[in-house]
C-alpha positions, -999 to +999 in steps of 0.1 A: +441-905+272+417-880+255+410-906+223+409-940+248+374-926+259+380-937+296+365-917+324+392-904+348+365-883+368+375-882+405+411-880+394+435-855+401+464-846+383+504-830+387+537-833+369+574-838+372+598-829+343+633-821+343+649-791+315+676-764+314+647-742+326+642-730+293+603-721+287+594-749+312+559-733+320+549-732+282+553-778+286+533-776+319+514-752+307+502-775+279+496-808+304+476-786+324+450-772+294+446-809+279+437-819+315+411-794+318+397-806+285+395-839+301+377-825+338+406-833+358+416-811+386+449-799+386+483-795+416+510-772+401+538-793+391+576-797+401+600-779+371+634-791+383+668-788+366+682-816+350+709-818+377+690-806+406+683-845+419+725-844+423+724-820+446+711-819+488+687-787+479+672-805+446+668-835+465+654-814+491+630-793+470+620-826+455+610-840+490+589-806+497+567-804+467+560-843+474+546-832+506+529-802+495+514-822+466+501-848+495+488-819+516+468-804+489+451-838+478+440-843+518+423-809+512+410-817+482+423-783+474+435-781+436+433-760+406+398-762+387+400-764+350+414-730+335+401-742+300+367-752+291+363-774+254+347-746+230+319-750+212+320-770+182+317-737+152+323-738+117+355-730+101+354-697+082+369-705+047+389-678+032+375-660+000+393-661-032+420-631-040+406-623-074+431-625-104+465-631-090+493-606-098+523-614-113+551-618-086+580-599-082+613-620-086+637-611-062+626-631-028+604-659-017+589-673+010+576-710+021+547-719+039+553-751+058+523-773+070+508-800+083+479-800+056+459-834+053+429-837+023+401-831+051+417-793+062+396-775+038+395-744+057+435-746+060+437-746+027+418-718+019+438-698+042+469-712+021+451-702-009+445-667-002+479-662+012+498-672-021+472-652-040+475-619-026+514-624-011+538-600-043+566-627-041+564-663-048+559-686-025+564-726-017+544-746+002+555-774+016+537-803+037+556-821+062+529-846+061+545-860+030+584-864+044+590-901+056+606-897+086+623-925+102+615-912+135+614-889+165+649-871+180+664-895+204+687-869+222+715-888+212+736-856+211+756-870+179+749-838+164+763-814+189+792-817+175+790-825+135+754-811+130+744-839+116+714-860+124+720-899+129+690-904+112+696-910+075+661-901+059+679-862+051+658-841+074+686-822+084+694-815+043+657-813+036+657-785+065+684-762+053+678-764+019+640-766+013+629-747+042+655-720+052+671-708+023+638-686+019+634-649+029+602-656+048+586-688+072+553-692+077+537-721+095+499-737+085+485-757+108+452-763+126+451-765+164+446-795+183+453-802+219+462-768+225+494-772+201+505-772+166+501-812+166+520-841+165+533-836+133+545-806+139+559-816+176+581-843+153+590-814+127+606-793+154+624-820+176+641-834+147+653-795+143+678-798+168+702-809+141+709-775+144+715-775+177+710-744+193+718-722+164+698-694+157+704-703+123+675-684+110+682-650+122+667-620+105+641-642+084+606-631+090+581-658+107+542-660+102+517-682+108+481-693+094+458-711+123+427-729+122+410-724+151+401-704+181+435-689+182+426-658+210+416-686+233+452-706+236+469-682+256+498-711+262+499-715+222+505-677+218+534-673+242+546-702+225+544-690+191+561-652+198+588-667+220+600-691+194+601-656+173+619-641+199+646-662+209+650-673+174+657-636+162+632-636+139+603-607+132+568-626+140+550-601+113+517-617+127+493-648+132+459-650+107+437-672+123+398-682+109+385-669+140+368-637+126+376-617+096+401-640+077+402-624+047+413-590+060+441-612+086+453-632+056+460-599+039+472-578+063+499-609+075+512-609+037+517-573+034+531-574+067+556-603+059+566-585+027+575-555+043+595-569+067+613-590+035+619-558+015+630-537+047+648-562+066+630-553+092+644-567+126+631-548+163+648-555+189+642-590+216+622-583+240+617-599+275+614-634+258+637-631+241+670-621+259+659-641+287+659-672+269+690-669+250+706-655+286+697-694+293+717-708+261+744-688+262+747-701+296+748-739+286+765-734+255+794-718+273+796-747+302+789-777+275+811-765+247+837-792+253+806-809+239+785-786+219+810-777+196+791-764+166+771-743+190+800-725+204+814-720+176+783-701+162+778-685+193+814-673+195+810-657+158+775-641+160+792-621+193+764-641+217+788-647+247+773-614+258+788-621+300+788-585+317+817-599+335+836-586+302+824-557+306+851-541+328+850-512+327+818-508+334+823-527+366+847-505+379+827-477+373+799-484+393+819-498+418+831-460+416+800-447+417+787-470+448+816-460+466+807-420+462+772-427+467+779-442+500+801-414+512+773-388+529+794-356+522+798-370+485+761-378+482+754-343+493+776-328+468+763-350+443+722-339+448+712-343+414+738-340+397+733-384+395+705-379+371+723-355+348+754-377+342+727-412+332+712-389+307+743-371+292+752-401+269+718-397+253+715-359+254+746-360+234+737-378+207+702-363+203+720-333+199 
């Protein structure tokens, strides 16, 4: 639409998609902004699960946001652009590092990109990073691997973990990409997103089903662009981190001071390398694996390599295991609900939450 050069003034735009419900606003989210580059107004969209249409309150949900969706048009009443196109700027090229030091053996990283002749302020940034980063470090271009095509969601992986494609990605991604200590992504921003390129690169990663298969490997990522402006992007971008289980030790963008983000995201990403550092998921994180480990556990008749990695690395976390637990607070609910008990207990409910942790701080 955007490269067609038609006019679609006095159009107005929504969306229907279908998912597991697994960072569904990040995909509307990313309809909505290329609209807004294009001056079309906007009606929030209809996120259903895959098998909502099966059932009478899908199909009735379905039905509702049609007539919502008509309502708001005859009002004329829809969502203004959120994002205005930025001014065209130039792209701040990254200084040279000065005399490069020798590298310290033990661990490497790879920088993966999308890198084409005409990204000469990528490059820089690529430059730098290699320069000043104390291990070694492989770059590779996805540009150059001849993929025969897109993921078709044909599922024959689930259970061999092998694509049905026979140009080697799946190979090429296990053995030239993650057997290094550290990721970092290159890429400039277009349409709000990593590009096409990249959109390919990670679809065809489903050979790995839904294996966090990189756990514990630091990510990064260099960015040409105004990165601070795609708010979509950056949510994006941490929870892939997240959910993955990997350390995002930052994103250097050519926004401002390059030089001194280049720098700072290499020492960062060695750090993490020699520490194996690895905080804890947040919000993004354990919510979105609650939603694999979820489908993994219903679908594993099918999804057979996934459950089996999910049954070893102990992610069939259900607190409906947790028994004893249960009981306890079914224990606890009962006393609570007893007025003479309640009473008795004054604040005596405080004490016994924090005498787990008093005792081990002592």
């Amino acid at each position: 639409m955007k490269t067609s050069g038609l006019d679609f003034s006095g159009k107005v735009a929504t969306q229907v998609t279908t998912s597991k419900h697994f960072y569904d606003i990040t995909a509307h989210r990313f309809i909505e902004d290329n609209c807004a580059d294009m001056g079309i107004p906007f009606i929030d969209g209809l996120s259903a699960d895959m098998d909502d249409i099966l059932t009478e309150k899908g199909r009735r949900q379905a039905v509702q946001w049609f007539e919502f969706t008509l309502w708001k048009l005859g009002r004329g009443d829809f969502k203004r652009p959120s994002v205005t196109p930025g001014t065209a700027r130039e792209s701040r090229i990254a200084g040279p590092a000065g005399d490069e030091a020798p590298k310290l053996p033990d661990k490497k990283a790879v920088i993966v990109t999308d890198l084409l002749p005409e990204d000469v302020a990528l490059r820089s940034m690529i430059d730098r990073f290699t320069a000043v980063f104390p291990y070694g470090c492989d770059v590779v271009n996805i540009e150059d691997f001849p993929f025969m095509g897109g993921c078709l969601s044909c599922f024959s992986c689930a259970a061999t973990g092998k694509c049905v494609y026979k140009d080697g990605f799946d190979d090429y991604l296990r053995n030239t990409i993650h057997k290094h200590d550290a990721i970092l992504y290159a890429f400039r921003i277009k349409d709000h997103s990593m590009g096409y390129r990249f959109k390919m690169y990670d679809d065809r990663q489903f050979c790995n089903g839904h294996r966090t298969v990189t756990m514990g490997t630091p990510f990064g990522y260099l960015v040409a662009g105004d990165y601070s402006k795609e708010e979509n992007l950056r949510l994006l971008l941490e929870a892939r981190a997240q959910v993955g289980g990997n350390f995002l030790a930052g994103v250097a963008s050519d926004e401002f001071d390059v030089d001194k983000d280049i720098d700072t995201l290499a020492a960062t990403v060695a750090y993490a390398m020699e520490k194996q550092y690895a905080p804890p998921q947040n919000f993004l994180g354990v919510g979105g694996m609650k939603i694999f480990r979820d489908l993994i556990y219903m679908m594993r008749g099918l999804m057979r390599a996934d459950h089996k990695f999910f049954k070893s690395h102990g992610q069939y976390d259900f607190p409906q295991k947790k028994w004893k637990t249960s009981w306890m607070m079914y224990l606890v609910g009962w006393m609570m609900n007893n007025p003479t008990l309640r009473r008795k207990a004054g604040s005596r409910m405080s004490e016994g939450m924090i005498r787990p942790y008093k005792k081990v701080l002592d």
